[in-house]
N, C-alpha and C positions, 0 to 999 in steps of 0.2 A: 684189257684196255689200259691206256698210259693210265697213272693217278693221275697226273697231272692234267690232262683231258676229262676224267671222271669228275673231276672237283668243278673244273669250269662248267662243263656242262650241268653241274646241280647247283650253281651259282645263277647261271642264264635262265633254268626252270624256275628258280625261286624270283628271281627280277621279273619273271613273265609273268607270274602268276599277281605278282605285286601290281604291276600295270594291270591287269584285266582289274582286278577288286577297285583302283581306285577309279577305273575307267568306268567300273559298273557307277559307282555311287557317286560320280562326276553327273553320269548321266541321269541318273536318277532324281539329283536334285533339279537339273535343268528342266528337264519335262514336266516336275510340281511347279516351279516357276513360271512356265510358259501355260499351265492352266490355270495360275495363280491360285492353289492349292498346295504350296508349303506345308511342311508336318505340321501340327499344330503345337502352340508353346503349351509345354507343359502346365496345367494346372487352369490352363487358361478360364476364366467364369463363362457356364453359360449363358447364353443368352448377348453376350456383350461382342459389339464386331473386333476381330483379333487387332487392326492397329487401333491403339486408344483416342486416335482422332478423328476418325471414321465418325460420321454423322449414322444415328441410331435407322433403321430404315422398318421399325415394330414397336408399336409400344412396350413389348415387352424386351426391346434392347431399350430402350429407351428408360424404360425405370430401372437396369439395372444399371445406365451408365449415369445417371443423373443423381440417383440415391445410392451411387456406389461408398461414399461416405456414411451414408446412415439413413435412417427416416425420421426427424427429429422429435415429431410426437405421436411415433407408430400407426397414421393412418392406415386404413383399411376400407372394406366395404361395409362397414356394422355399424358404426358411430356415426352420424347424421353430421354433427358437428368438428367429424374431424375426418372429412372421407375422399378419399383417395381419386384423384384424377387425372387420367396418364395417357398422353398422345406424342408423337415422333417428338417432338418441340419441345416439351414441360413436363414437370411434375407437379400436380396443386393438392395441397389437404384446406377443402373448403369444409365453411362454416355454410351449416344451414339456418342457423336461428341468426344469426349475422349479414348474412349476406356477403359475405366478402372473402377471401381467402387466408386459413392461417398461414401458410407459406408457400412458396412456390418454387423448386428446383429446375435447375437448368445447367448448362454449360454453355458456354462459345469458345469456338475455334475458328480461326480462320475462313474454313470453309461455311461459317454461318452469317459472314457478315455479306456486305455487297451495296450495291449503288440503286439499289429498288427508289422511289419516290411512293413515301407515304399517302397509304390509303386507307382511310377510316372506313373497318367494319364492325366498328361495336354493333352485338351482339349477344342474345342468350346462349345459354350452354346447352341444346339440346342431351346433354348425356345423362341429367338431372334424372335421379331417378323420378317416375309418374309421381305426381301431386306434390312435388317440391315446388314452393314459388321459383319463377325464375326471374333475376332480377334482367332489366332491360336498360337500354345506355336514356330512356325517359323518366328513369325513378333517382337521376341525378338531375334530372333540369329543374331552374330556379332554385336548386340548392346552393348553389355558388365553393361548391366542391368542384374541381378535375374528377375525371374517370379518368385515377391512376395507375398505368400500367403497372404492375409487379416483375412478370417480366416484359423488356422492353422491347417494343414495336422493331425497332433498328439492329437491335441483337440477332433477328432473324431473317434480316435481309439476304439471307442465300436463296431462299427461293418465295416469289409469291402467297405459297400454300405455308411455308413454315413463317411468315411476316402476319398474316389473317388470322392465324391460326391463334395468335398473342389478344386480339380483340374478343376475345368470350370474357363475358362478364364477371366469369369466377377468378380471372388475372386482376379485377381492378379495385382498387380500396377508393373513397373518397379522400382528396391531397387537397391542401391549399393550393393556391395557384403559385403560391411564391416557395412551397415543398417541392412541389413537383417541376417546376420550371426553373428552381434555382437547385439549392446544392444535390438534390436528390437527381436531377438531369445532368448535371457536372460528373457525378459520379459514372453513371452510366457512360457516358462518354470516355473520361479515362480509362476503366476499365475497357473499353474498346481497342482505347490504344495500344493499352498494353497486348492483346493478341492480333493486332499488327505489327508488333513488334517481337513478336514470337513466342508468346504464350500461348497457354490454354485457361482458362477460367471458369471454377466449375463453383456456385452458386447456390447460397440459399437467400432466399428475402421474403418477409413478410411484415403482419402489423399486427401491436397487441393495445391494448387500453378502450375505454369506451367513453366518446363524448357524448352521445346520444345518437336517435335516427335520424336518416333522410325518410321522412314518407312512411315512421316506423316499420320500415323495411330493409334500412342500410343501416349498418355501426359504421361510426365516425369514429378511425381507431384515434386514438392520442398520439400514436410513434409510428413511425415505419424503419425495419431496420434491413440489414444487409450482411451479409458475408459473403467471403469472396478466397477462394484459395487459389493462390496462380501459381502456377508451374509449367516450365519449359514445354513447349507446342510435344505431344505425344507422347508425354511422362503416363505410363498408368500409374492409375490412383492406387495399387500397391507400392507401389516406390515411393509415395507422398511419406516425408518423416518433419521431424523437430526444424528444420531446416526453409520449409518452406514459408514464401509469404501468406498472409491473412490479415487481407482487409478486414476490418467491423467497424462500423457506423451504427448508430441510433438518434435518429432527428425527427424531433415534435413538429408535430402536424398543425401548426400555427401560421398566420400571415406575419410579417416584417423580415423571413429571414431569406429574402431571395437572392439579396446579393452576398451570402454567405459561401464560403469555400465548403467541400465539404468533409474537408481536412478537421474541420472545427468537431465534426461530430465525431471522430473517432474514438472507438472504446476498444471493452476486448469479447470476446464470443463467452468467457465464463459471464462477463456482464449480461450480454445480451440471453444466455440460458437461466439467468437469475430472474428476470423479468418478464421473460413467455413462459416458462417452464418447461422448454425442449430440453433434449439432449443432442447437441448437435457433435459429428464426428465421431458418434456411435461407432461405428465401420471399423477407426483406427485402434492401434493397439494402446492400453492406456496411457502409457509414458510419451506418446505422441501425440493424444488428447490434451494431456497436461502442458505438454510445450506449444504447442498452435494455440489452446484456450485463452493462454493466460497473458502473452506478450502483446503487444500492442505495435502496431504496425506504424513507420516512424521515416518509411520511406516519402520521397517528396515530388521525385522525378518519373 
């Protein structure tokens, strides 16, 4: 045979063999695509849905995308007063001797908000374990407290069942009417905006202090506080570093401050872990603890 024929024709076998391989794995990806079954990303956490904006559809996605930072005062099932309660929507570590929640996790993304019109279903927590009192939305009347949501009713406006689902008892602290309807409402709101504007917002808020009871059955926390870390709409909370924002607020639970901004109450999340005694941002590695903790959020718009 010519050389010069032998060389082509093992030039043409090796091109042919090059097309079939990339033709195979061409195809290969297309058909995971069209069953929406992509390889999965390496290292991926169970339990969590693979895009990080995916709304949780098991409680048990649900506490791992909500406490994907941490659990700030290691609730579980054992401790009465610090125990753990977890549905598609929330995270809550309620208080039993209290009544009221020490914090409550969440996220919103876009996909959580929407145009629902508000429907009040306060509500007991049927999930109380047997013989826990359960508090009821009538061991605040004539108190002249709100039944303050922790997290908020409008947060959940993606669907009916995740809006309803905000009205269980173990969501709500006693507010002033001018905490809850002024700058602690403002807040909620902006933070709204900002993931219609293209974030994600993943959340912790609770209350710490005691004025006394409703009906020696409800703690009258002193403070209600918030944190809030935002990041670009589908950032996993692995990629979160020194970089990103963090809202923190801590605002007394008193009357006259309704027409407050709630600009006013901002501090910083090492504050606000001095004063409940969480650890929050457990999750992250510590040199990113230390930069989220410490800085103080200074943005306006």
């Amino acid at each position: 045979m010519n050389k010069r024929i032998f060389t082509g024709a093992v030039l043409a076998l090796i091109i042919l063999l090059a097309a079939v391989f990339i033709c195979f794995w061409a195809g290969k990806s297309l058909y995971n695509r069209m069953r929406g079954t992509d390889e999965p990303t390496v290292n991926q956490p169970q339990n969590q849905p693979n895009n990080p904006s995916t709304q949780p559809v098991t409680p048990e996605q649900a506490q791992a995308v909500y406490l994907a930072l941490g659990n700030p005062s290691g609730a579980g099932a054992t401790d009465p007063n610090n125990y753990l309660l977890v549905n598609n929507f929330m995270v809550i570590s309620y208080s039993r001797d209290k009544g009221i929640p020490n914090w409550v996790a969440w996220r919103v993304t876009k996909a959580d908000l929407g145009a629902l019109d508000r429907e009040d279903a306060f509500r007991p927590d049927d999930r109380l374990p047997k013989g826990w009192t359960r508090i009821t939305t009538a061991d605040y009347t004539g108190s002249g407290f709100d039944r303050g949501h922790i997290c908020p009713n409008a947060d959940r406006y993606g669907s009916r069942e995740a809006a309803d689902s905000t009205f269980v008892m173990t969501n709500m602290t006693p507010q002033t009417g001018d905490l809850n309807r002024g700058p602690w409402q403002k807040l909620e709101v902006y933070i709204r905006s900002l993931v219609n504007r293209g974030s994600d917002v993943y959340i912790y808020a609770g209350a710490y202090g005691d004025q006394g009871k409703i009906k020696k059955k409800v703690t009258i926390p002193a403070n209600n506080w918030k944190v809030a870390v935002v990041v670009p709409a589908g950032t996993p909370t692995s990629a979160i570093n020194e970089t990103a924002r963090v809202i923190a607020v801590d605002m007394p639970n008193v009357k006259g401050i309704k027409t407050a901004e709630w600009q006013v109450y901002r501090t910083t999340v090492r504050a606000i872990e001095k004063s409940t005694g969480y650890n929050l941002f457990s999750s992250l590695p510590q040199n990113v603890q230390d930069a989220l903790e410490t800085k103080p959020d200074n943005i306006n718009n």
